[in-house]
N, C-alpha and C positions, 0 to 999 in steps of 0.2 A: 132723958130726951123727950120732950116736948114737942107732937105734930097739932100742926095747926087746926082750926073749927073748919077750915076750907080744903083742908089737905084728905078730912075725914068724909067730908061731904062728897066730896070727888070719889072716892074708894066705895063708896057707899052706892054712887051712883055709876060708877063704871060695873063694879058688880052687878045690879038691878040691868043696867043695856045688855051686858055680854052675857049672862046666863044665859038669859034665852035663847039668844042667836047659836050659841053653842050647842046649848039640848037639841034646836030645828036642824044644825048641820051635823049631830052626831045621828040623828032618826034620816034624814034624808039619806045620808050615806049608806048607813043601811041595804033601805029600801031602794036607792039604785043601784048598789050592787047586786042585790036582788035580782032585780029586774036585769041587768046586764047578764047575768048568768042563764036567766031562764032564755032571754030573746036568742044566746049563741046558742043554746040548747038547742032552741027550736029550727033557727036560721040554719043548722048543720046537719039535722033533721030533713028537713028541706032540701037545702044542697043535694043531701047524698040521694034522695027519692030521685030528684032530675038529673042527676048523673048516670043512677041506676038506667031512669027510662029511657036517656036519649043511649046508653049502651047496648041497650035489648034493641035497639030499633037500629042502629049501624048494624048489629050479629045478624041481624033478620035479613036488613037489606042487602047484605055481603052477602049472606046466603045464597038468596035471590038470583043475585049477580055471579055469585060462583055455579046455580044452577042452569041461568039461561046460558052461560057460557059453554056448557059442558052439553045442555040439546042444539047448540051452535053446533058444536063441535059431530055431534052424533050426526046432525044432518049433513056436517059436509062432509061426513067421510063415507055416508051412507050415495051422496052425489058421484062422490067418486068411483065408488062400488060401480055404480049402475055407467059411467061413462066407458068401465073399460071393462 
C-alpha cells in the first residue's frame, strides 16, 4: 500500500498544529483545576466566617431582646405591686 507525498505531508503537518494545542490544553487544565479548587476552598472559607458572624450577632441581639423583655416585664409587675 502506497500513501501518497501529499497524504505524508498532511500527517506531517497536522501533527506539528495539534501537538501543541494539545500540550497548551493538557497544562491549562491542570492549572484551572488548580485554581478551581483553591477559589471553592477559599470562597467556603469565606462563606462560613459570615455565616459564623451574622449568627453571633442574631444570638446577641435575641438576647437583648429576650432581656429588655423580661425588665418590661419586671417593671410591670413591680407597677402593679405599688397600684394595689
Amino acid at each position: 500500500m502506497k500513501i501518497s507525498i501529499r497524504f505524508k505531508f498532511f500527517i506531517v503537518l497536522l501533527a506539528f498544529s495539534l501537538g501543541p494545542l494539545l500540550l497548551a490544553r493538557a497544562f491549562t487544565g491542570r492549572t484551572a483545576d488548580s485554581m478551581v479548587r483553591k477559589l471553592s476552598a477559599h470562597t467556603r472559607s469565606e462563606l462560613l466566617d459570615i455565616v459564623t458572624a451574622e449568627l453571633q450577632h442574631n444570638a446577641i441581639t435575641l438576647m437583648k431582646i429576650m432581656e429588655s423583655g423580661g425588665q418590661s416585664m419586671v417593671l410591670g409587675s413591680d407597677s402593679i405591686a405599688h397600684l394595689h
